[in-house]
N, C-alpha and C positions, 0 to 999 in steps of 0.2 A: 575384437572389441577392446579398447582400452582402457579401463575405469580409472585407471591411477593417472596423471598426467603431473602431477606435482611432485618435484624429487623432496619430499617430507617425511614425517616421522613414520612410526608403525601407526601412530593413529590417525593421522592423513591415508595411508593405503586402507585400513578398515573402512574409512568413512565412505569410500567407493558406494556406487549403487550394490546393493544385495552382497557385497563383498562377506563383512561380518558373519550374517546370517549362513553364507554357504561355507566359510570355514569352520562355523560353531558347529554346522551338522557333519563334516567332515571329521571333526574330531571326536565326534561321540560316534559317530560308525567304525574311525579307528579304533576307538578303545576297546568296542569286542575283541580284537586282538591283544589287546590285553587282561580281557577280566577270564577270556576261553582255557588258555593251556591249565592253570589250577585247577579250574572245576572242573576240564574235562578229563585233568588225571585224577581228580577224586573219585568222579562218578563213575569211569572204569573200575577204580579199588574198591567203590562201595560195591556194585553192581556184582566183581568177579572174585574179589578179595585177596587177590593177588596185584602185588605193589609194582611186581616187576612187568606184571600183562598191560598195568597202567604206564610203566616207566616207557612200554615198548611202541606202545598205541602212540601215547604221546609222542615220539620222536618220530615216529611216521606222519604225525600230524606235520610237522613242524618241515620234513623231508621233504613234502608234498607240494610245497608251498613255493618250492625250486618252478614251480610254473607259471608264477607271475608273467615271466615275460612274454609269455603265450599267449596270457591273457590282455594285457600289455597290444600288444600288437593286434589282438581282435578289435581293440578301442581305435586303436590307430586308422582301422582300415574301416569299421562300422562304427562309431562315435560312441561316448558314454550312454548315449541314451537310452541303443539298442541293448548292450552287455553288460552293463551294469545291473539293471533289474534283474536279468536270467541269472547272473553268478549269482547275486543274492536271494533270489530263491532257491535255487540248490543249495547253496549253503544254509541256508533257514531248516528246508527239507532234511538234511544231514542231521541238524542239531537237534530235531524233534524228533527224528529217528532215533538218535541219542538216549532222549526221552525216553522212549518206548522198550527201547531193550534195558535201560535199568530198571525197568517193574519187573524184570523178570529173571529168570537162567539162559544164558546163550554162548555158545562156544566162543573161545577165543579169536578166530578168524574173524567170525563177526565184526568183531571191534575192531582189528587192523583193519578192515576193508573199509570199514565206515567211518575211523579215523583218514584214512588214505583219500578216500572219496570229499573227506571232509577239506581237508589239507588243498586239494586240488579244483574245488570247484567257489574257493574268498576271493570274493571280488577283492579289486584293487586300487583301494581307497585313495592311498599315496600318492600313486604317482599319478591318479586321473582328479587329485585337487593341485596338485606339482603343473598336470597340463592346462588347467584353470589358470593359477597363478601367471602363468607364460601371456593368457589372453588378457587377467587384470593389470599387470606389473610390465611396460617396456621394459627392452633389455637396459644393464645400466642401475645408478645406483636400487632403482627400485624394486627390480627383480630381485638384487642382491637382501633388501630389506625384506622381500615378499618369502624367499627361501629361508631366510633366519628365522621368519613368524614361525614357518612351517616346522624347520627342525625343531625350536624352543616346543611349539605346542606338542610333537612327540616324543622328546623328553620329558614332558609333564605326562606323560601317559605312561611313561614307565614308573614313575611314582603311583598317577592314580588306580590305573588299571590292576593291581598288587592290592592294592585297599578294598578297593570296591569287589573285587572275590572276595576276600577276607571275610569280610562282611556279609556275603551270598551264605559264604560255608559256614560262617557263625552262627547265623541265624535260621538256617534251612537246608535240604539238603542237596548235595551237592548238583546234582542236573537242574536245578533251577537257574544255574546260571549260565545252563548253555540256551535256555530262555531269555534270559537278559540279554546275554549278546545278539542271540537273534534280532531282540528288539534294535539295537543299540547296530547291529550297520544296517537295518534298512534305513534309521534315522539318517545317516551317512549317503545311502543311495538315494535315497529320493530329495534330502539337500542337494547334492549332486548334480541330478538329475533335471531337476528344476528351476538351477541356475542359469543366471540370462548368457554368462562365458560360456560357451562352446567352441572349442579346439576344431579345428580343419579336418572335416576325416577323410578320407579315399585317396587314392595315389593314383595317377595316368602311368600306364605303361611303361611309359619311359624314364619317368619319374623313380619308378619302382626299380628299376634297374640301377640307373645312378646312383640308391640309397644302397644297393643290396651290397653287403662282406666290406663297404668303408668303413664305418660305422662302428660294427664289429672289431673289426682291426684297429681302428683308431683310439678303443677304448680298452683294451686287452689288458693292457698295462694298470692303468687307473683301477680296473676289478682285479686284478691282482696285490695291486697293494691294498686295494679297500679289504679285498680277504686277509690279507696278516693281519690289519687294522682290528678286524671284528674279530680274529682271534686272540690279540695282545688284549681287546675290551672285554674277552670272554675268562679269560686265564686273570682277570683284574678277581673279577665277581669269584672267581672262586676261591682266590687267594686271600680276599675279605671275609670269606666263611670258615677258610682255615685259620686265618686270625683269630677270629670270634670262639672255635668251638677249643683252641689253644685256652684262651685266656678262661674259659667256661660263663662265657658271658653270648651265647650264640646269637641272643636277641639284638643285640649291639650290631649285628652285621646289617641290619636292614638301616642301622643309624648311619654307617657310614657310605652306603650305598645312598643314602637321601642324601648325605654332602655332596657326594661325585654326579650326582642330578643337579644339585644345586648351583653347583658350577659349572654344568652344561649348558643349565638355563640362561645363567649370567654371561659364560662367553657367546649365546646367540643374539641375546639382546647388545653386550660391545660390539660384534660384527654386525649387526644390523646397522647399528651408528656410525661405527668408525673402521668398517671394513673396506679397502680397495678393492677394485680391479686389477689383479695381474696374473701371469702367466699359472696355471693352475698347480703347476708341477712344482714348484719352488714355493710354492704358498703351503701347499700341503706336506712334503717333506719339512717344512720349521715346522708346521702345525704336530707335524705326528714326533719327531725330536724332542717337544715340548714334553706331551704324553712319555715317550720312553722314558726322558729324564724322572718326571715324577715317580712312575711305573720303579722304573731304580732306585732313588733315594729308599722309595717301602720297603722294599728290597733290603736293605744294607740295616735301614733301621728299627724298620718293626715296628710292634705297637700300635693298638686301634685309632689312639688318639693322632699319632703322626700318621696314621695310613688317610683316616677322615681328612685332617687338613693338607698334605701335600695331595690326596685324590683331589680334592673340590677345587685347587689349583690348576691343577693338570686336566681337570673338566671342561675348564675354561676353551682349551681346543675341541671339545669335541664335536660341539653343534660345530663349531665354524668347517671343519671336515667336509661334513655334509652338504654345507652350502659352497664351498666350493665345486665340490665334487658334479655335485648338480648342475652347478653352471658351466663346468668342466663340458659337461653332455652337450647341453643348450649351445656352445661353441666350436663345437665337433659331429654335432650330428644335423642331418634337414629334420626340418618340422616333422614332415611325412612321419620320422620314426624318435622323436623323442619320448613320446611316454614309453615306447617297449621297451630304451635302450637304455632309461632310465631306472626303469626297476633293476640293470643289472646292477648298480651300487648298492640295492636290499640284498639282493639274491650274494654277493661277493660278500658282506659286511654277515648275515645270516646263517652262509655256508661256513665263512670262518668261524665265527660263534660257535658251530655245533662240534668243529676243529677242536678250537682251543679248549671247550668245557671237555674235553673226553682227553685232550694232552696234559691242563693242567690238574687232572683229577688223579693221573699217573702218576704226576711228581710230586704233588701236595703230600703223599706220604712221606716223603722227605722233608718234611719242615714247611713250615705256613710262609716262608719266604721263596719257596723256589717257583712257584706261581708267577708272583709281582718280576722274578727275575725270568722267566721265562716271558711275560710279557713285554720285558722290554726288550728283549730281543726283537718281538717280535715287529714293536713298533719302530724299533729304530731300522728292520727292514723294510718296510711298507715305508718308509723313510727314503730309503735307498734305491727301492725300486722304480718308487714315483718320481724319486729325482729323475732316474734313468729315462722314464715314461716321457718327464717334460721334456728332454734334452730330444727325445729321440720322436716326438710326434710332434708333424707340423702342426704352429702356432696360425688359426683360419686367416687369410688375407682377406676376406671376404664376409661383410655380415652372412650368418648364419641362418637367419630369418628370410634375406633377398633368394625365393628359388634361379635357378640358374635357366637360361631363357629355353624353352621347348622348341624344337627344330619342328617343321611344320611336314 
Protein backbone atom coordinates (compact mmCIF):
# COMPACT_ATOMS: atom_id res chain seq x y z
CA UNK A 1 0.00 0.00 0.00
CA UNK A 2 1.24 3.31 -0.78
CA UNK A 3 -0.08 6.26 1.31
CA UNK A 4 2.45 8.82 0.27
CA UNK A 5 2.35 9.42 -3.65
CA UNK A 6 3.25 13.20 -3.41
CA UNK A 7 7.24 13.79 -3.37
CA UNK A 8 6.21 16.67 -0.32
CA UNK A 9 7.03 17.78 2.88
CA UNK A 10 7.07 15.78 6.14
CA UNK A 11 3.76 17.05 6.52
CA UNK A 12 2.45 15.84 3.19
CA UNK A 13 3.83 12.26 4.24
CA UNK A 14 1.90 12.57 7.88
CA UNK A 15 -1.16 13.53 6.13
CA UNK A 16 -1.34 9.83 4.53
CA UNK A 17 -4.48 7.80 5.76
CA UNK A 18 -3.67 6.53 9.48
CA UNK A 19 -0.04 7.51 8.71
CA UNK A 20 0.26 10.23 11.83
CA UNK A 21 -1.71 8.16 14.16
CA UNK A 22 0.52 4.88 13.75
CA UNK A 23 3.69 6.76 14.15
CA UNK A 24 2.53 8.68 17.28
CA UNK A 25 1.77 5.28 18.83
CA UNK A 26 5.11 3.89 17.51
CA UNK A 27 6.89 6.51 19.41
CA UNK A 28 5.26 6.14 22.71
CA UNK A 29 5.85 2.28 22.70
CA UNK A 30 9.36 3.26 21.69
CA UNK A 31 9.89 5.39 24.48
CA UNK A 32 9.58 2.56 27.11
CA UNK A 33 12.90 1.92 25.93
CA UNK A 34 13.83 4.78 27.16
CA UNK A 35 11.95 5.64 30.53
CA UNK A 36 13.03 1.24 31.50
CA UNK A 37 17.02 1.13 31.85
CA UNK A 38 16.80 4.08 34.96
CA UNK A 39 13.95 2.73 36.79
CA UNK A 40 14.90 -0.70 36.21
CA UNK A 41 18.38 0.01 37.65
CA UNK A 42 16.83 1.81 40.63
CA UNK A 43 14.47 -0.69 41.39
CA UNK A 44 17.15 -3.51 41.45
CA UNK A 45 19.15 -0.96 44.07
CA UNK A 46 16.15 -0.33 45.97
CA UNK A 47 14.87 -3.70 46.05
CA UNK A 48 18.88 -5.39 46.75
CA UNK A 49 20.82 -2.31 47.80
CA UNK A 50 23.56 -3.09 45.93
CA UNK A 51 24.53 -0.63 43.13
CA UNK A 52 26.81 -2.96 41.47
CA UNK A 53 23.87 -6.08 41.39
CA UNK A 54 21.88 -3.09 39.69
CA UNK A 55 24.86 -2.04 37.52
CA UNK A 56 24.99 -5.78 36.49
CA UNK A 57 21.27 -6.59 35.86
CA UNK A 58 21.17 -3.60 33.90
CA UNK A 59 23.96 -4.51 31.35
CA UNK A 60 22.32 -7.88 30.96
CA UNK A 61 19.36 -6.01 30.25
CA UNK A 62 20.70 -4.22 27.62
CA UNK A 63 23.02 -7.52 26.29
CA UNK A 64 19.91 -9.21 25.83
CA UNK A 65 18.63 -7.07 23.44
CA UNK A 66 21.49 -8.37 20.83
CA UNK A 67 18.19 -10.61 19.66
CA UNK A 68 16.53 -8.19 17.95
CA UNK A 69 17.28 -9.72 14.84
CA UNK A 70 15.70 -12.89 15.75
CA UNK A 71 13.00 -11.20 16.46
CA UNK A 72 13.20 -9.22 13.35
CA UNK A 73 12.98 -12.25 11.29
CA UNK A 74 9.99 -13.89 13.19
CA UNK A 75 7.99 -10.66 11.65
CA UNK A 76 9.55 -11.22 8.49
CA UNK A 77 8.31 -14.75 8.12
CA UNK A 78 4.82 -14.32 10.44
CA UNK A 79 3.99 -10.55 10.13
CA UNK A 80 3.67 -7.91 12.93
CA UNK A 81 0.49 -8.90 13.71
CA UNK A 82 1.10 -12.44 14.99
CA UNK A 83 4.75 -11.41 17.10
CA UNK A 84 4.25 -8.30 18.11
CA UNK A 85 1.49 -8.84 20.69
CA UNK A 86 3.28 -12.20 22.13
CA UNK A 87 6.86 -10.11 22.44
CA UNK A 88 4.84 -7.58 24.15
CA UNK A 89 3.19 -9.63 26.54
CA UNK A 90 6.23 -11.18 27.82
CA UNK A 91 7.79 -8.30 27.97
CA UNK A 92 4.79 -6.83 30.09
CA UNK A 93 4.89 -10.16 32.09
CA UNK A 94 8.83 -9.52 32.87
CA UNK A 95 8.21 -6.09 34.06
CA UNK A 96 5.31 -7.03 36.52
CA UNK A 97 7.55 -9.75 37.58
CA UNK A 98 9.77 -6.99 38.26
CA UNK A 99 7.15 -5.54 40.33
CA UNK A 100 6.63 -8.38 42.49
CA UNK A 101 10.16 -9.22 43.47
CA UNK A 102 10.83 -5.57 44.75
CA UNK A 103 8.04 -6.12 47.58
CA UNK A 104 10.35 -8.39 48.68
CA UNK A 105 14.07 -10.21 49.41
CA UNK A 106 15.37 -12.38 46.55
CA UNK A 107 18.64 -13.60 45.49
CA UNK A 108 20.67 -12.09 43.13
CA UNK A 109 20.22 -14.62 40.22
CA UNK A 110 16.86 -13.79 40.29
CA UNK A 111 17.30 -10.42 38.94
CA UNK A 112 19.89 -11.43 36.25
CA UNK A 113 17.56 -13.94 34.99
CA UNK A 114 14.70 -11.74 34.73
CA UNK A 115 16.72 -8.83 33.61
CA UNK A 116 17.98 -11.36 30.83
CA UNK A 117 14.61 -12.75 30.16
CA UNK A 118 13.55 -9.14 30.15
CA UNK A 119 16.19 -7.96 27.56
CA UNK A 120 15.18 -10.90 25.19
CA UNK A 121 11.72 -11.08 24.95
CA UNK A 122 10.97 -6.40 23.59
CA UNK A 123 9.29 -6.40 20.90
CA UNK A 124 10.79 -4.49 18.15
CA UNK A 125 9.21 -1.39 17.78
CA UNK A 126 11.79 0.16 15.11
CA UNK A 127 12.30 -1.64 12.78
CA UNK A 128 8.54 -3.03 12.38
CA UNK A 129 7.36 0.94 12.14
CA UNK A 130 10.87 1.22 9.59
CA UNK A 131 8.85 -1.93 7.75
CA UNK A 132 5.53 0.33 7.77
CA UNK A 133 7.32 3.33 6.42
CA UNK A 134 8.79 1.07 3.39
CA UNK A 135 4.67 0.31 2.75
CA UNK A 136 3.68 4.31 3.25
CA UNK A 137 6.78 5.98 1.60
CA UNK A 138 7.94 4.79 -2.22
CA UNK A 139 11.39 4.23 -2.54
CA UNK A 140 12.96 7.85 -3.49
CA UNK A 141 12.77 11.09 -2.16
CA UNK A 142 10.03 10.10 0.19
CA UNK A 143 11.22 7.07 1.81
CA UNK A 144 14.21 9.28 2.34
CA UNK A 145 11.89 11.94 4.12
CA UNK A 146 9.79 9.05 5.81
CA UNK A 147 13.44 7.64 7.46
CA UNK A 148 14.53 11.26 8.60
CA UNK A 149 10.81 11.50 10.40
CA UNK A 150 11.87 8.22 11.93
CA UNK A 151 15.41 8.99 13.14
CA UNK A 152 14.44 12.82 14.33
CA UNK A 153 11.43 11.31 16.33
CA UNK A 154 14.24 8.77 18.11
CA UNK A 155 16.42 11.37 19.01
CA UNK A 156 13.53 13.13 20.63
CA UNK A 157 13.21 10.11 22.78
CA UNK A 158 16.61 10.15 24.02
CA UNK A 159 15.73 13.59 25.33
CA UNK A 160 12.25 12.56 26.57
CA UNK A 161 12.56 9.29 27.73
CA UNK A 162 15.56 10.59 30.57
CA UNK A 163 12.72 13.17 31.75
CA UNK A 164 9.89 11.16 31.93
CA UNK A 165 11.94 8.51 34.44
CA UNK A 166 13.09 11.56 36.24
CA UNK A 167 9.95 12.27 37.01
CA UNK A 168 8.67 8.45 37.74
CA UNK A 169 11.75 8.46 40.36
CA UNK A 170 10.91 11.94 41.69
CA UNK A 171 7.82 11.31 42.51
CA UNK A 172 7.35 7.63 43.37
CA UNK A 173 9.11 4.71 43.66
CA UNK A 174 11.12 3.34 41.48
CA UNK A 175 9.30 0.02 39.95
CA UNK A 176 6.50 2.19 38.99
CA UNK A 177 8.11 2.73 35.99
CA UNK A 178 8.58 -0.47 34.87
CA UNK A 179 4.70 -0.01 34.80
CA UNK A 180 4.75 2.92 32.74
CA UNK A 181 6.66 1.29 30.22
CA UNK A 182 4.57 -1.56 30.11
CA UNK A 183 1.88 0.78 29.38
CA UNK A 184 3.73 2.77 27.03
CA UNK A 185 4.92 -0.26 24.28
CA UNK A 186 1.60 -1.86 24.21
CA UNK A 187 0.44 1.71 23.24
CA UNK A 188 3.23 1.05 20.48
CA UNK A 189 1.92 -2.53 19.67
CA UNK A 190 -1.38 -2.26 19.26
CA UNK A 191 -0.75 1.26 16.98
CA UNK A 192 1.11 -1.12 15.17
CA UNK A 193 -0.78 -3.67 15.03
CA UNK A 194 -3.84 -2.06 13.81
CA UNK A 195 -2.38 -0.10 11.05
CA UNK A 196 -3.83 -0.45 7.68
CA UNK A 197 0.31 -0.89 6.21
CA UNK A 198 1.19 -4.31 6.35
CA UNK A 199 4.57 -5.40 5.08
CA UNK A 200 4.64 -8.79 2.84
CA UNK A 201 5.32 -11.64 5.14
CA UNK A 202 6.23 -15.32 4.25
CA UNK A 203 8.99 -16.35 1.66
CA UNK A 204 8.59 -19.33 -1.03
CA UNK A 205 11.19 -21.73 -0.86
CA UNK A 206 13.10 -20.58 -3.20
CA UNK A 207 12.75 -17.31 -2.41
CA UNK A 208 14.32 -18.03 0.93
CA UNK A 209 17.33 -19.44 -0.51
CA UNK A 210 18.20 -16.64 -2.86
CA UNK A 211 17.79 -14.16 0.28
CA UNK A 212 19.87 -16.65 2.58
CA UNK A 213 24.22 -15.40 3.54
CA UNK A 214 23.68 -12.10 0.52
CA UNK A 215 22.27 -10.06 2.68
CA UNK A 216 24.45 -10.78 5.37
CA UNK A 217 27.58 -10.52 3.43
CA UNK A 218 26.54 -7.58 1.65
CA UNK A 219 26.04 -5.60 4.77
CA UNK A 220 29.06 -6.74 7.03
CA UNK A 221 30.92 -3.86 6.33
CA UNK A 222 28.06 -1.10 7.00
CA UNK A 223 27.51 -2.96 10.73
CA UNK A 224 30.94 -2.73 11.24
CA UNK A 225 31.48 0.79 10.64
CA UNK A 226 28.04 1.52 12.23
CA UNK A 227 29.80 -0.39 15.38
CA UNK A 228 32.89 2.19 15.68
CA UNK A 229 30.14 4.81 14.99
CA UNK A 230 28.14 3.87 18.08
CA UNK A 231 31.28 3.52 19.91
CA UNK A 232 33.01 7.02 18.95
CA UNK A 233 28.75 8.24 19.92
CA UNK A 234 29.30 6.37 23.19
CA UNK A 235 33.06 7.55 24.33
CA UNK A 236 31.22 11.29 23.13
CA UNK A 237 28.60 10.84 26.46
CA UNK A 238 31.15 10.03 28.55
CA UNK A 239 33.65 12.49 27.77
CA UNK A 240 30.80 15.15 28.45
CA UNK A 241 30.59 13.81 32.04
CA UNK A 242 34.16 13.94 32.51
CA UNK A 243 33.82 17.48 31.46
CA UNK A 244 31.22 18.26 33.69
CA UNK A 245 32.41 16.55 36.89
CA UNK A 246 36.11 18.49 35.94
CA UNK A 247 34.62 21.64 35.92
CA UNK A 248 32.16 20.51 39.21
CA UNK A 249 29.34 21.53 37.53
CA UNK A 250 28.02 17.63 36.71
CA UNK A 251 24.59 18.97 36.12
CA UNK A 252 25.81 20.88 33.08
CA UNK A 253 26.38 17.48 31.46
CA UNK A 254 22.75 16.67 30.80
CA UNK A 255 22.88 20.61 29.07
CA UNK A 256 25.14 19.65 26.64
CA UNK A 257 23.95 16.34 25.87
CA UNK A 258 20.35 18.41 24.97
CA UNK A 259 22.68 20.48 22.28
CA UNK A 260 24.14 17.13 20.66
CA UNK A 261 20.23 16.04 20.38
CA UNK A 262 19.40 19.36 19.30
CA UNK A 263 21.60 19.05 16.53
CA UNK A 264 20.58 15.52 15.68
CA UNK A 265 17.08 16.67 15.49
CA UNK A 266 18.10 19.60 13.16
CA UNK A 267 20.45 17.58 10.73
CA UNK A 268 17.28 15.10 10.33
CA UNK A 269 14.89 17.52 9.44
CA UNK A 270 17.89 19.21 6.72
CA UNK A 271 18.15 15.61 5.26
CA UNK A 272 14.65 15.11 5.21
CA UNK A 273 14.57 18.49 2.93
CA UNK A 274 17.73 18.65 1.12
CA UNK A 275 19.07 15.12 1.37
CA UNK A 276 20.13 13.07 -1.98
CA UNK A 277 20.23 9.88 -3.23
CA UNK A 278 23.67 8.52 -3.47
CA UNK A 279 25.88 5.86 -3.30
CA UNK A 280 25.77 5.07 0.64
CA UNK A 281 29.37 4.59 1.23
CA UNK A 282 30.76 7.99 0.36
CA UNK A 283 27.67 9.53 1.94
CA UNK A 284 28.42 8.22 5.10
CA UNK A 285 32.16 8.36 5.37
CA UNK A 286 31.73 12.56 4.92
CA UNK A 287 28.94 12.09 7.35
CA UNK A 288 31.00 10.30 10.07
CA UNK A 289 34.37 12.82 9.11
CA UNK A 290 32.16 15.49 10.02
CA UNK A 291 31.44 13.79 13.60
CA UNK A 292 35.36 12.96 14.05
CA UNK A 293 36.32 16.46 13.13
CA UNK A 294 33.87 17.91 15.71
CA UNK A 295 34.65 14.91 18.17
CA UNK A 296 38.54 16.51 17.75
CA UNK A 297 38.29 20.06 18.01
CA UNK A 298 36.71 19.00 21.99
CA UNK A 299 39.37 17.25 22.14
CA UNK A 300 42.13 19.88 21.65
CA UNK A 301 39.92 22.49 23.30
CA UNK A 302 37.99 21.59 26.02
CA UNK A 303 35.50 23.46 27.91
CA UNK A 304 31.65 22.81 28.27
CA UNK A 305 30.68 25.66 26.50
CA UNK A 306 32.89 24.71 23.30
CA UNK A 307 31.98 20.95 23.72
CA UNK A 308 27.95 22.08 23.73
CA UNK A 309 28.53 24.07 20.61
CA UNK A 310 30.87 22.27 18.26
CA UNK A 311 28.67 18.71 19.70
CA UNK A 312 25.27 20.43 18.35
CA UNK A 313 27.31 21.01 15.02
CA UNK A 314 28.66 17.75 14.51
CA UNK A 315 25.03 16.37 15.61
CA UNK A 316 24.02 17.60 12.60
CA UNK A 317 25.36 14.23 10.90
CA UNK A 318 23.94 11.98 13.06
CA UNK A 319 20.30 11.46 12.17
CA UNK A 320 21.34 11.65 8.54
CA UNK A 321 23.73 8.42 9.49
CA UNK A 322 20.86 6.59 10.25
CA UNK A 323 18.88 7.44 7.25
CA UNK A 324 21.25 6.45 5.06
CA UNK A 325 22.21 3.48 6.67
CA UNK A 326 18.70 2.43 6.43
CA UNK A 327 18.28 2.97 3.03
CA UNK A 328 21.76 1.52 2.65
CA UNK A 329 19.57 -2.00 3.74
CA UNK A 330 16.39 -1.12 1.52
CA UNK A 331 19.01 -1.39 -1.50
CA UNK A 332 20.88 -4.32 -0.78
CA UNK A 333 18.50 -6.51 0.64
CA UNK A 334 14.98 -8.43 -0.83
CA UNK A 335 11.85 -7.45 1.00
CA UNK A 336 11.58 -10.93 2.23
CA UNK A 337 14.41 -9.93 4.75
CA UNK A 338 14.47 -6.30 5.41
CA UNK A 339 13.20 -5.75 8.73
CA UNK A 340 15.62 -8.60 10.18
CA UNK A 341 18.62 -7.05 8.42
CA UNK A 342 17.60 -3.98 9.52
CA UNK A 343 17.81 -4.15 13.16
CA UNK A 344 21.36 -5.13 12.37
CA UNK A 345 22.38 -1.18 12.31
CA UNK A 346 20.67 -1.10 16.11
CA UNK A 347 22.35 -4.25 17.20
CA UNK A 348 26.23 -2.79 15.41
CA UNK A 349 25.32 1.03 16.67
CA UNK A 350 24.14 -0.69 20.38
CA UNK A 351 27.09 -3.21 20.65
CA UNK A 352 29.50 -0.43 19.86
CA UNK A 353 27.95 1.78 22.63
CA UNK A 354 28.36 -0.73 25.35
CA UNK A 355 32.29 -0.95 23.51
CA UNK A 356 33.03 2.57 23.80
CA UNK A 357 31.11 3.32 27.33
CA UNK A 358 33.65 0.55 29.15
CA UNK A 359 36.86 1.83 26.66
CA UNK A 360 36.18 5.42 27.31
CA UNK A 361 35.71 4.95 31.00
CA UNK A 362 39.38 3.48 31.06
CA UNK A 363 40.85 6.47 29.54
CA UNK A 364 38.72 9.16 31.06
CA UNK A 365 41.07 8.77 33.99
CA UNK A 366 43.36 10.38 32.00
CA UNK A 367 42.00 13.66 31.56
CA UNK A 368 38.26 14.61 30.28
CA UNK A 369 39.75 15.04 26.85
CA UNK A 370 40.97 11.55 26.01
CA UNK A 371 37.37 10.44 25.61
CA UNK A 372 36.24 13.08 22.71
CA UNK A 373 40.04 11.95 21.31
CA UNK A 374 39.44 8.53 21.41
CA UNK A 375 36.10 9.17 19.81
CA UNK A 376 37.45 10.58 16.97
CA UNK A 377 39.41 7.92 16.33
CA UNK A 378 36.90 6.00 16.31
CA UNK A 379 34.69 7.87 13.98
CA UNK A 380 37.21 8.77 11.44
CA UNK A 381 37.47 4.83 11.32
CA UNK A 382 33.97 3.91 10.77
CA UNK A 383 34.90 6.59 8.18
CA UNK A 384 37.34 4.47 6.72
CA UNK A 385 35.78 1.43 6.84
CA UNK A 386 32.55 2.36 5.12
CA UNK A 387 34.46 4.06 2.65
CA UNK A 388 36.15 0.74 2.02
CA UNK A 389 32.35 -0.96 2.41
CA UNK A 390 31.06 1.47 -0.59
CA UNK A 391 34.12 0.73 -2.89
CA UNK A 392 33.90 -2.91 -2.33
CA UNK A 393 30.07 -3.73 -2.39
CA UNK A 394 28.10 -3.82 -5.46
CA UNK A 395 26.19 -0.85 -6.10
CA UNK A 396 22.12 -3.03 -6.88
CA UNK A 397 21.63 -2.79 -10.78
CA UNK A 398 18.26 -3.70 -10.11
CA UNK A 399 15.37 -2.20 -8.10
CA UNK A 400 15.38 -3.81 -4.95
CA UNK A 401 11.63 -3.95 -4.43
CA UNK A 402 11.15 -5.95 -8.24
CA UNK A 403 11.53 -9.80 -6.63
CA UNK A 404 13.61 -11.73 -9.24
CA UNK A 405 11.20 -13.98 -11.44
CA UNK A 406 10.33 -17.74 -9.69
CA UNK A 407 11.38 -20.61 -11.98
CA UNK A 408 8.30 -22.72 -12.14
Amino acid sequence: MSGVTDAGSIRLLLAGPAVARTFACALLGRLAYGVLPLCFLFTVRDATGSLALAASASALLGLATLAMPVHARLIDRLGQQRVLPVAAACWSACLVAGVVLAQGEHPPAAWLALAFVTGLSGPVLGPSMRAQWREIAPEGPQRRRAYALDAIGEESLYLVGPIVAGLVLATGPAWAGLLVAATLVWCGTLGLVGSPYRPAVGVTGAARERSRGGPAAALGGLVAALTLFGAGSAAVFVGIAALADRAGRPGLAGLVEAALAVGAVTGGLLWARHGRNRPAGGVLALLLVVLALAQGVVALAGGLLVAALVLAVGGLATSPVFVVAYAAVDERVPVARRTEMSTWVNVGVNGGGALGTAFAGLVAGGGAALPFALAAVLSAAAAGVVAAWGRMSPWPSTSPTTPPPTSC
